[in-house]
C-alpha positions as CSV (number, residue, x, y, z in Angstrom):
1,X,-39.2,-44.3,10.2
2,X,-41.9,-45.2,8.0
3,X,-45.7,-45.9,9.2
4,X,-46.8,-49.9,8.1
5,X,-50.2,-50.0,6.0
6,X,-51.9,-52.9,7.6
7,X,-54.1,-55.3,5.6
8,X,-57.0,-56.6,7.4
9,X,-60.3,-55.7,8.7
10,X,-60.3,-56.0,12.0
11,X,-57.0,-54.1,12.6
12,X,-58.9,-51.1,10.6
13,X,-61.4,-51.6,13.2
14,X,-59.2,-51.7,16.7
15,X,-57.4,-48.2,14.7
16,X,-60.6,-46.8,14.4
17,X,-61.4,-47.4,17.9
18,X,-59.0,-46.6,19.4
19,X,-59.2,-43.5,17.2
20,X,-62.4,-42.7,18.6
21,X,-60.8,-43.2,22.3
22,X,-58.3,-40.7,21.6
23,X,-60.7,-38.3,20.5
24,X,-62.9,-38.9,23.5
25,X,-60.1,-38.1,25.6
26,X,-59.7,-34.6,24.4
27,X,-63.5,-33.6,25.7
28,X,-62.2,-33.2,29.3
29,X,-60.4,-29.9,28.3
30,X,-61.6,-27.1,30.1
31,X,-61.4,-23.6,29.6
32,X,-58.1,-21.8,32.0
33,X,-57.6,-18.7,33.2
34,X,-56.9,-16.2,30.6
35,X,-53.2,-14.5,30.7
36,X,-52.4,-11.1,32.1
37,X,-53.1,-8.5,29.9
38,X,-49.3,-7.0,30.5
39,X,-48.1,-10.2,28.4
40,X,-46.5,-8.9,24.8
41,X,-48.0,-9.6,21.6
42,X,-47.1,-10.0,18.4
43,X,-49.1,-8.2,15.5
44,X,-52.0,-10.0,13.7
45,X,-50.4,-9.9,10.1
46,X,-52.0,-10.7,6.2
47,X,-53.1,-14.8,5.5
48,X,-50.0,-16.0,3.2
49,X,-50.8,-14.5,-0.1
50,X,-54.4,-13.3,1.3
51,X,-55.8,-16.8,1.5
52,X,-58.8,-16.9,3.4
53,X,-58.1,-20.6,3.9
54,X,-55.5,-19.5,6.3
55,X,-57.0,-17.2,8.3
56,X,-60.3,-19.2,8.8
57,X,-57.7,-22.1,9.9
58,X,-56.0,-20.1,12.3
59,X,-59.1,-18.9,14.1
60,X,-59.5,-22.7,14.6
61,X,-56.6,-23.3,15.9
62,X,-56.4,-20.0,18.1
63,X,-59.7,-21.2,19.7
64,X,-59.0,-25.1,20.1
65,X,-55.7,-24.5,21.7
66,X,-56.7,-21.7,23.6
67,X,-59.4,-22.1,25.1
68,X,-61.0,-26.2,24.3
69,X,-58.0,-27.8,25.2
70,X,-55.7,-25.5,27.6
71,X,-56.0,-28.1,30.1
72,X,-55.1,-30.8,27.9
73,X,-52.0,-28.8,26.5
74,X,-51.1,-28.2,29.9
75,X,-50.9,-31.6,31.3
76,X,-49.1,-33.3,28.2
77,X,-46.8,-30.5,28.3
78,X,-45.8,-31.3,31.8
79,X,-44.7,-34.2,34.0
80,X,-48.3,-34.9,35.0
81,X,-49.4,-39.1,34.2
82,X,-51.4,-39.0,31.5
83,X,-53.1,-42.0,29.9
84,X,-52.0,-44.5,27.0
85,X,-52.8,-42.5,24.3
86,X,-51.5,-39.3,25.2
87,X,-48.2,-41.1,26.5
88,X,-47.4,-41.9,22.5
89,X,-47.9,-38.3,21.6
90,X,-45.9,-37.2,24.7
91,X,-43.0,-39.8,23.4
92,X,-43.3,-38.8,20.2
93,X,-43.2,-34.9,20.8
94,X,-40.2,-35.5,23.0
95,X,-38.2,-37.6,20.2
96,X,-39.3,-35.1,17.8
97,X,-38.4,-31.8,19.7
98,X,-35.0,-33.8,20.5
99,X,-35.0,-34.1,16.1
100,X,-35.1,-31.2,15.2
101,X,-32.7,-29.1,17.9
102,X,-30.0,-32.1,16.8
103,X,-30.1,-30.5,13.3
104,X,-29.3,-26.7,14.9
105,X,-25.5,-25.8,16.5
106,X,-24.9,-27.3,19.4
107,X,-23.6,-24.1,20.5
108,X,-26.1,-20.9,19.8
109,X,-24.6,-18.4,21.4
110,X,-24.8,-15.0,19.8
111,X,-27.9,-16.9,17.8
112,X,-31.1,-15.5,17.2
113,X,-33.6,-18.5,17.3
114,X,-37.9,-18.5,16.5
115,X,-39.9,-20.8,18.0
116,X,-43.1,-20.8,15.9
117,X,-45.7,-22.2,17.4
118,X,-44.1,-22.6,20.8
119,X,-47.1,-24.0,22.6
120,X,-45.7,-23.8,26.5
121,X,-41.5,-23.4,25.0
122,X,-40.3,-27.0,26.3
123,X,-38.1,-26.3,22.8
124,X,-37.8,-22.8,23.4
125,X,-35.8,-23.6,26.7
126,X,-33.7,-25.9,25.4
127,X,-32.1,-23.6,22.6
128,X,-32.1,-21.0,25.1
129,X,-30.0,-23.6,27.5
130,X,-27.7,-23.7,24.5
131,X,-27.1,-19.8,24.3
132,X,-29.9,-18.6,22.0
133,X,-31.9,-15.8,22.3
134,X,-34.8,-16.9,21.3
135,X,-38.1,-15.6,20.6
136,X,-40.7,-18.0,21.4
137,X,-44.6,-17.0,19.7
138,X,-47.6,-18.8,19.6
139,X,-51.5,-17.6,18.6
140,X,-52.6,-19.4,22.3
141,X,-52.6,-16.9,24.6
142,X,-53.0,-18.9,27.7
143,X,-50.3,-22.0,26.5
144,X,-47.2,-18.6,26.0
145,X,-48.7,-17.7,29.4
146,X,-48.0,-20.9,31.0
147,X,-44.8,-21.2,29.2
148,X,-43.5,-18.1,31.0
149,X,-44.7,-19.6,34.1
150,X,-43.0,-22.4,33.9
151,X,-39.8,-20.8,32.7
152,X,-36.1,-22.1,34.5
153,X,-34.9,-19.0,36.2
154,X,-31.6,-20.0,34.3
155,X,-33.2,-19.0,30.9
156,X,-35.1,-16.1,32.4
157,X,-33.1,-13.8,30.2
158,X,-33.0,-15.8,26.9
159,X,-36.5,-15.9,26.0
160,X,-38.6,-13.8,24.5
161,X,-42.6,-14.5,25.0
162,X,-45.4,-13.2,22.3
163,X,-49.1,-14.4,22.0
164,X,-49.6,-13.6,18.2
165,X,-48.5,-14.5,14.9
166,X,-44.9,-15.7,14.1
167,X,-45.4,-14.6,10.7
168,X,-45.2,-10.7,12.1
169,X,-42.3,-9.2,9.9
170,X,-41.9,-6.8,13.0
171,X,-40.5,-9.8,14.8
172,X,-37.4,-9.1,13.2
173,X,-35.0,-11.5,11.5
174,X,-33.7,-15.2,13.0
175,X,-30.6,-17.3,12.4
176,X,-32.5,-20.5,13.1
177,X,-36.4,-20.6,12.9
178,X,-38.3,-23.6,14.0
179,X,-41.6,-24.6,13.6
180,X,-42.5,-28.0,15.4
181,X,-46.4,-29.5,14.6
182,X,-47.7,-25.7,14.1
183,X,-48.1,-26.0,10.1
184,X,-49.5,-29.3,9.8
185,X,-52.8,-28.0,10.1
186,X,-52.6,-26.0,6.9
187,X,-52.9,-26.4,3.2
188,X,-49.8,-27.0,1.6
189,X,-50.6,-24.2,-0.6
190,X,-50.8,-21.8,2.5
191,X,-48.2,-23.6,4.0
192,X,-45.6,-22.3,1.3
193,X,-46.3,-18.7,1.0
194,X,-45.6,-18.7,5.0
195,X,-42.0,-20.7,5.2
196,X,-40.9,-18.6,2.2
197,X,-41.7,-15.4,4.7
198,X,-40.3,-16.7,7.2
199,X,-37.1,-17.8,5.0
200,X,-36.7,-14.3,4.1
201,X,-35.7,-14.0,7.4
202,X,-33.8,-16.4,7.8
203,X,-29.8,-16.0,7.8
204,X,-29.3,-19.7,8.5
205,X,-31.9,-22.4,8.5
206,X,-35.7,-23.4,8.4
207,X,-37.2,-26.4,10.2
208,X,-40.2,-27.5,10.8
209,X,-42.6,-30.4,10.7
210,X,-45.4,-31.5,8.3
211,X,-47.8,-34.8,8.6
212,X,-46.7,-37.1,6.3
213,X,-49.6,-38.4,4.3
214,X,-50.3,-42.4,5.3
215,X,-52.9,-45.1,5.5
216,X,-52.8,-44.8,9.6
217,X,-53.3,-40.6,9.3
218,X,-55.8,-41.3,6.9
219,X,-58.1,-43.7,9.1
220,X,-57.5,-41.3,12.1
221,X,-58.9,-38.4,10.0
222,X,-61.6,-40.3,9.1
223,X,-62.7,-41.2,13.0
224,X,-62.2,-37.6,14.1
225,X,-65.1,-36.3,11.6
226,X,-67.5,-38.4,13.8
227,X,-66.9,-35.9,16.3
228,X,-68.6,-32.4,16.5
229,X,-66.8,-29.8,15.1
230,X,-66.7,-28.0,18.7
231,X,-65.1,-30.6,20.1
232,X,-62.6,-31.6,18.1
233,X,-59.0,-30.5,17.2
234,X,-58.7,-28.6,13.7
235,X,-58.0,-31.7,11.2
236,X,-54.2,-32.1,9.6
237,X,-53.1,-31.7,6.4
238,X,-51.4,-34.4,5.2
239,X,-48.7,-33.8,2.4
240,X,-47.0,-36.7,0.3
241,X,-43.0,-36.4,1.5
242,X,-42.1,-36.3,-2.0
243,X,-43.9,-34.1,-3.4
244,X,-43.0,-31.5,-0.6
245,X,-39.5,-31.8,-1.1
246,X,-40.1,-31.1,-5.1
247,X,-42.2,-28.5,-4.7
248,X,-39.6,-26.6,-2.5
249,X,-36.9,-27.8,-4.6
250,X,-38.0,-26.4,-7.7
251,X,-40.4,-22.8,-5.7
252,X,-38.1,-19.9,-6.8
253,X,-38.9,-18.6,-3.5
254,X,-36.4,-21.2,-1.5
255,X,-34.1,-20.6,-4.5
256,X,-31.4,-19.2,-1.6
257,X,-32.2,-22.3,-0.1
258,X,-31.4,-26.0,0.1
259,X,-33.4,-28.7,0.6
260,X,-31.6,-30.8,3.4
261,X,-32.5,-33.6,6.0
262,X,-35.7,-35.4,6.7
263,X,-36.7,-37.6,9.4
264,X,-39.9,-39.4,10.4
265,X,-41.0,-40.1,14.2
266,X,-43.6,-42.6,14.6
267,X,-44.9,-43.6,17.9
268,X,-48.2,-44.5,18.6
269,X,-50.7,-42.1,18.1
270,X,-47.9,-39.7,17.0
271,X,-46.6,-39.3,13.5
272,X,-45.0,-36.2,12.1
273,X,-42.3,-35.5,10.1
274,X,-39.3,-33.2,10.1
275,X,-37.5,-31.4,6.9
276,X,-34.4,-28.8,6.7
277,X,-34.2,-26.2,5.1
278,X,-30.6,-24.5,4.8
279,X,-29.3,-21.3,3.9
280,X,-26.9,-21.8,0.9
């Protein structure tokens, strides 16, 4: 699915304000209880090829979604009403979660699975319901914590919960690793140092989501930076679809690697987009 560029004026303007709603919606977050300090980590390990870009970035990230907005997490995560804007992104995480576990075996039994960047593991669960073990990891603390909570006692088993990095070689190796919305706040250039790790790890395939660079991502960027920084979530990266897909074609470092399906979800204030990556 593609995003439409719209032409006039005062469209730009309704975007932009309802932009600014969306982003006024996210000051209600408040901090949550921290975890419980028996909850396993994984290791803080090196920035992709030392880049301090990446490691500034992730102590963003680490802060807005663990502490800023828990509470907002938590709710959108869940069955809880939430308002118009946040039902788009709700819908649009839900169509893209169902995305990319359609592109993994319907049967994963005897399949080791990553979750990176499993916020509270609504996709973690599901591979699990399919027979993976899975390792679910994710820098918030407080969102793994919930998602342990909130586990099915028919997956209790299955899943594996970290608060840490999902880059941690110690994690092991995966047949399937997915990353759902947790690169597409980094530079492409950090962004492909850190799939090629995790592709060494890889027996069968990568997928994960990037922001697709648009008109509509770009006017929503553009309202966020009237925001404080404090109060705002860490800015995406948009990447051009193309030029992704080249780039990994032609990196010697996915060389074992082909570069497979890709699929847009657009809804509302939601827009992401999904690309393979499969073990040759």
């Amino acid at each position: 699915m593609n995003g439409t560029a719209l032409g006039s004026t005062a469209t730009v303007t309704a975007t932009a304000r309802a932009g600014a709603e969306a982003e006024r919606a996210r000051l209600d977050a408040q901090r949550v209880e921290r975890p419980r300090a028996d909850m396993p980590r994984a290791a803080t390990v090196s920035a992709p090829a030392g880049s301090a870009s990446w490691q500034s970035r992730r102590g963003q990230i680490e802060a807005y979604f663990d502490r800023t907005a828990a509470d907002t997490w938590a709710r959108l995560t869940s069955g809880a009403p939430v308002g118009r804007i946040r039902r788009t992104v709700r819908a649009g995480r839900d169509a893209m979660r169902a995305q990319l576990l359609a592109w993994l075996p319907m049967d994963l039994a005897g399949r080791r699975v990553l979750d990176a960047g499993c916020g509270t593991g609504m996709l973690a669960i599901e591979a699990a319901r399919r027979g993976a073990e899975v390792v679910a990891v994710d820098l918030a603390p407080t969102l793994v914590e919930l998602g342990r909570d909130r586990m099915p006692t028919d997956v209790r088993e299955a899943i594996e919960w970290r608060a840490g990095d999902f880059l941690d070689p110690a994690l092991g190796t995966f047949d399937h690793v997915v990353a759902m919305d947790s690169l597409i706040h980094y530079r492409l250039q950090d962004v492909l140092p850190a799939l090629a790790g995790l592709a060494e790890r890889t027996r069968g395939s990568v997928v994960f989501t990037f922001a697709p660079s648009n008109w509509l991502l770009a006017t929503m960027h553009a309202v966020g930076q009237w925001f404080p920084q404090g109060h705002r979530s860490p800015s995406i990266e948009p990447v051009a679809p193309e030029k992704l897909r080249a780039v990994l074609a032609s990196d010697p470092r996915f060389a074992g690697f082909a570069v497979g399906r890709t699929e847009r979800v657009v809804n509302g204030f939601y827009t992401s987009q999904a690309q393979e990556l499969v073990r040759l």
